[in-house]
C-alpha positions in Angstrom: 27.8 61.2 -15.8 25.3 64.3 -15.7 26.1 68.0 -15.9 27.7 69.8 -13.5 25.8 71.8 -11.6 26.8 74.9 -8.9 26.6 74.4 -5.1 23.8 77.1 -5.1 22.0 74.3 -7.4 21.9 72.2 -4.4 20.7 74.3 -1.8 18.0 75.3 -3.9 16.7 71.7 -3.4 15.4 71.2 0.5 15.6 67.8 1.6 15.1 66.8 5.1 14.4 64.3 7.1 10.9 62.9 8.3 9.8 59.7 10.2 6.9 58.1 8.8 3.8 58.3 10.7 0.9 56.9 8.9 1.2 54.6 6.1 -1.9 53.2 3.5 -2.5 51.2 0.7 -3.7 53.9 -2.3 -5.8 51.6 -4.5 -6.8 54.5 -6.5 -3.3 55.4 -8.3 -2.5 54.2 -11.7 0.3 52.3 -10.7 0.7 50.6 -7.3 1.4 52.8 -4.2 1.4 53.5 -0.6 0.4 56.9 0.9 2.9 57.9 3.0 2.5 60.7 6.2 5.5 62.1 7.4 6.3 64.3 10.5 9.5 66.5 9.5 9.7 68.4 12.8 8.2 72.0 13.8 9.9 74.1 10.8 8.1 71.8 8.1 5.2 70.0 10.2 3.4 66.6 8.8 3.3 66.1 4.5 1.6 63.4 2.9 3.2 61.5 -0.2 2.3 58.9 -2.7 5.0 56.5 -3.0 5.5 53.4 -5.5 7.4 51.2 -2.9 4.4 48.5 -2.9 7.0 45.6 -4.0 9.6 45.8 -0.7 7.6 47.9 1.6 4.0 47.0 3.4 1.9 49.7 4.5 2.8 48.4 8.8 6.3 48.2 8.2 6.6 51.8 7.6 5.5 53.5 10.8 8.4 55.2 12.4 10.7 55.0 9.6 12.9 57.5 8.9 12.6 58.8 5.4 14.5 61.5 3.2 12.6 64.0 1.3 12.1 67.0 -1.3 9.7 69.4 0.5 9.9 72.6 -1.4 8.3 71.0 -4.5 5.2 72.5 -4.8 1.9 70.0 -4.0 1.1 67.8 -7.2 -2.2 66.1 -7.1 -2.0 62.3 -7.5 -6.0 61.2 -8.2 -8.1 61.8 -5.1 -4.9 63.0 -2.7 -2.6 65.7 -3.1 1.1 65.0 -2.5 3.1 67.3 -0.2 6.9 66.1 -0.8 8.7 63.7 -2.7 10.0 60.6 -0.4 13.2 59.6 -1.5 14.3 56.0 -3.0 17.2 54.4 -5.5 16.7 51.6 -7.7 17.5 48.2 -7.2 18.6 46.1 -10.4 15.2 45.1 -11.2 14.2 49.5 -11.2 12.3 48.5 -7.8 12.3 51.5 -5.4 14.3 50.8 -2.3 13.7 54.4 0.5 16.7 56.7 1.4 16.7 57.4 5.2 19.1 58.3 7.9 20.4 55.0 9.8 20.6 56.6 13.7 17.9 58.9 15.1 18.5 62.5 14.0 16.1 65.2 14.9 13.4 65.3 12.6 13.1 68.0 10.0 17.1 67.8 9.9 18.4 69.2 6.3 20.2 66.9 4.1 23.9 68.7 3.5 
């Protein structure tokens, strides 16, 4: 088990959610990927994300999925793109990525609490 860590820990760390609106193969990273364009609402508007989800996930399936994601870290650039959020994902037992997303509709941009 980690550390403990204060409730105000947590709301430091904004996670919403997003559906995915655009999805393409990103041939360019290091390790296989799919970039990722998500549409968190009015409050956060449209991010882009590089995502290493190429074993479970095709780049079609994605559209209109809904997603979980960090969006206050600040933009990282990830060879020729620059990535906006973090999406979320948990391991499976082979360390593949497997998304985190809401299972109903929710309105988009809606904070994770």
């Amino acid at each position: 088990m980690s550390d403990h860590i204060a409730y105000d820990d947590f709301l430091k760390v904004d996670i919403r959610v997003g559906k995915v609106i655009d999805a393409q193969p990103f041939p360019e990273a290091r390790k296989p990927a799919i970039i990722l364009e998500v549409d968190f609402g009015p409050e956060v508007g449209t991010r882009k994300s590089s995502a290493q989800i190429t074993k479970y996930y095709e780049p079609e399936q994605l559209i209109g999925r809904l997603v979980l994601a960090v969006v206050n870290f600040p933009p990282k650039q990830i060879g020729p793109m620059m990535s906006q959020c973090l999406v979320l994902g948990v391991p499976d037992e082979e360390g593949e990525v497997v998304l985190i997303g809401a299972d109903r509709e929710v309105p988009l941009g809606g904070r994770l609490f």
